[in-house]
C-alpha positions, 0 to 999 in steps of 0.5 A: 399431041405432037406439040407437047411431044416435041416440046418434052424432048426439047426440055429434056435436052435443056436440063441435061445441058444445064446438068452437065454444064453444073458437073463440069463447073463442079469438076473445075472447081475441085481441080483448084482447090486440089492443086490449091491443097497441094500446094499448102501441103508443100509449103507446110513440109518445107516449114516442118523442115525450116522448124526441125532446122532451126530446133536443131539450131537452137538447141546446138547454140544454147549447149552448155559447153558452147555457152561456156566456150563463147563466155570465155571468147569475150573474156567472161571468168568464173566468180570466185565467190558466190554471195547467195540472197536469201528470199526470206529477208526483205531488203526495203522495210518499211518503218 
């Protein structure tokens, strides 16, 4: 009896070893992905705010009055008569 008596105690201690040897991998492994996550959070503001950026850009560039502005810089005029094509008359007929 005092054989399996000492050999209980000494499995005892092996699993309790590879237990804790799985919680501290479990712990490492969750720490990076952790920092992992943090870091695309970040990256994922900084984008939102290059996005908002270049929304704010586009919109302030495509303005009306800034178009008109750059149309008269490069010497652009306003048409003194518009000719409008109706869409129900075909242009090419066929024989």
């Amino acid at each position: 009896m005092t054989i399996l008596g000492q050999k209980i105690p000494f499995l005892v201690i092996v699993l309790l070893g590879v237990l804790m040897s799985a919680v501290v991998l479990v712990v490492i492994a969750s720490s990076t992905k952790g920092a992992r996550l943090l870091e695309l959070e970040e990256e994922v503001g900084a984008l939102e705010r290059e996005n908002r950026e270049l929304t704010s850009k586009l919109v302030s560039n495509t303005s009306l009055l800034l178009v008109e502005e750059k149309s008269q810089e490069l010497g652009m005029i306003k048409p003194e008569n518009v000719v409008y094509l109706e869409t129900q008359e075909q242009i090419a007929k066929l024989p």
